[in-house]
N, C-alpha and C positions, 0 to 999 in steps of 0.2 A: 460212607460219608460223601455221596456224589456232589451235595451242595455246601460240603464243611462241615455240615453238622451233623455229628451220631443219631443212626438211626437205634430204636428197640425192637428186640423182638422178642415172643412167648417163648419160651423153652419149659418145654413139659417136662415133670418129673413124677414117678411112682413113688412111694415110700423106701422103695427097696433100692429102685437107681439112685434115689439124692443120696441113700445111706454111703451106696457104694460111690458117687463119686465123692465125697466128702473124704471117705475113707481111702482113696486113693490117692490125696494129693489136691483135687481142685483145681486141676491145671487143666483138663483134656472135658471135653463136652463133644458129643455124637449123636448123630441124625443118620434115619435110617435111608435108603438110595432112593426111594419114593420122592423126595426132596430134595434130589441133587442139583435142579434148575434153580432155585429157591436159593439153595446154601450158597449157588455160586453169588449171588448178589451179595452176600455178606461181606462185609470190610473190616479190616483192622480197626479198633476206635467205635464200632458199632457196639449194644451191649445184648443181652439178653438180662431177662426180667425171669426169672424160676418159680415154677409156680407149679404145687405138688397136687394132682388130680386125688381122686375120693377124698382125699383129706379139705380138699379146697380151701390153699393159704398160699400165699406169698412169702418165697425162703430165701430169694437169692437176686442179687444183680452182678454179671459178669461181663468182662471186657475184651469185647474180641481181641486178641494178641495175633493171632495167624489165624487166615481163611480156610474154607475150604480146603482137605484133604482125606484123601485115602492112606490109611497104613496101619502100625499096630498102635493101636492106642490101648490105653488100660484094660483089664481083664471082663471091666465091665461092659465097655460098647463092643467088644466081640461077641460074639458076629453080628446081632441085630442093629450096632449103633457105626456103622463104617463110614461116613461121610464124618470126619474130625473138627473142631478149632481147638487152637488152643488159648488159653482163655486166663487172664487175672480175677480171681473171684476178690471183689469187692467186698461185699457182704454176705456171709452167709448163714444163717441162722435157724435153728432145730424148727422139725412141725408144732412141736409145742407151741415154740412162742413167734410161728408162722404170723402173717398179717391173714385175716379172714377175708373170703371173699366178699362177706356179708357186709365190709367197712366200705364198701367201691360203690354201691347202691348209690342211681343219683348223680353220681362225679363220675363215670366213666362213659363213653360212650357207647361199651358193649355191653352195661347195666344200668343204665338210665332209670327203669321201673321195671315194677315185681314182674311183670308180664317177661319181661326179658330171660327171669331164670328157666326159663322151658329151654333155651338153647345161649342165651347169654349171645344175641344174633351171631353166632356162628362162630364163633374166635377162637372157643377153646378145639375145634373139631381141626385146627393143622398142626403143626410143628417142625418150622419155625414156623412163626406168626406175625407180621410186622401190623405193629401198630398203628393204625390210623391219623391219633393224633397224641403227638410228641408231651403235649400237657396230661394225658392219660398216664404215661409211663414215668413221667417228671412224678407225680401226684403217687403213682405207688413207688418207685425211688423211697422218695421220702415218709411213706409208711412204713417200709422194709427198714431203711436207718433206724428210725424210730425206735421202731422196734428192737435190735437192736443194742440201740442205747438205754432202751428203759423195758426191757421184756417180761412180758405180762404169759403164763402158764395157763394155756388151755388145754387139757386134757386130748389126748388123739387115742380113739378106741385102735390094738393092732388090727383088728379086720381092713380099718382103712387103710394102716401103713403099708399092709400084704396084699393090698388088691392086686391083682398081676393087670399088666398094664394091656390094654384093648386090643393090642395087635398080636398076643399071644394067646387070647382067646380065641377055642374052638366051637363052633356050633354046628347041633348037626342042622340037615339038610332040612328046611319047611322053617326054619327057626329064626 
């Protein structure tokens, strides 16, 4: 909040990690040390925005409560998730009745038109991820309440839920 006001950032989720954070409490969120210049910029008062890959929805907005740390966090960001905050979840809400990515088309600035879902310019490829523009993350805020408060059942096939998340895929060598 260098200028007073909360910044947002992306915070990626698998099927399998939002299960597990949900199921641990909702208090501890973890980035891997790839990101530990990035994390340190993070402040109290900033939020992250949760947003579950293959399934592509919007489940969560969360309120930094403490920066940046190393230590034992839940059983799920051991060992790959060691960069910690600890976090008030605001809203949290199943893949089911996640907000689609598909509703952003247009209104956001990393999906403005169809040509964008080749890479949606670049956004979903860090984590964290700070938002460009603050009307962006206001705009899914208020979808995720939405949601929410009036939630609508979309079907999630489990192949999406169980995708294992990209940094623990192996490929071999020419691949």
């Amino acid at each position: 909040m260098s200028d007073g006001k909360p910044r947002f950032w992306l915070n990626l989720f698998t099927g399998g990690t939002w299960e597990a954070f949900r199921s641990e409490g909702m208090q501890t969120c973890g980035f891997t040390r790839n990101w530990r210049r990035i994390c340190g910029s993070i402040e109290p008062g900033d939020y992250f925005l949760c947003y579950l890959t293959g399934v592509m929805r919007w489940v969560g907005i969360l309120e930094v409560i403490r920066g940046s740390y190393e230590g034992d966090g839940p059983k799920w960001t051991r060992p790959s998730f060691p960069l910690l905050f600890e976090v008030h979840t605001e809203v949290a809400i199943t893949p089911e009745t996640g907000v689609p990515l598909a509703f952003l088309e247009g209104k956001v600035d990393f999906f403005l038109k169809p040509e964008d879902r080749k890479g949606y310019k670049q956004f979903f490829r860090r984590c964290p991820n700070l938002f460009k523009r603050a009307e962006d993350a206001t705009f899914i805020c208020n979808l995720i309440r939405e949601a929410k408060e009036n939630p609508i059942l979309r079907p999630v096939t489990s192949s999406l839920l169980n995708r294992p998340p990209s940094f623990k895929k192996t490929y071999r060598a020419g691949y």
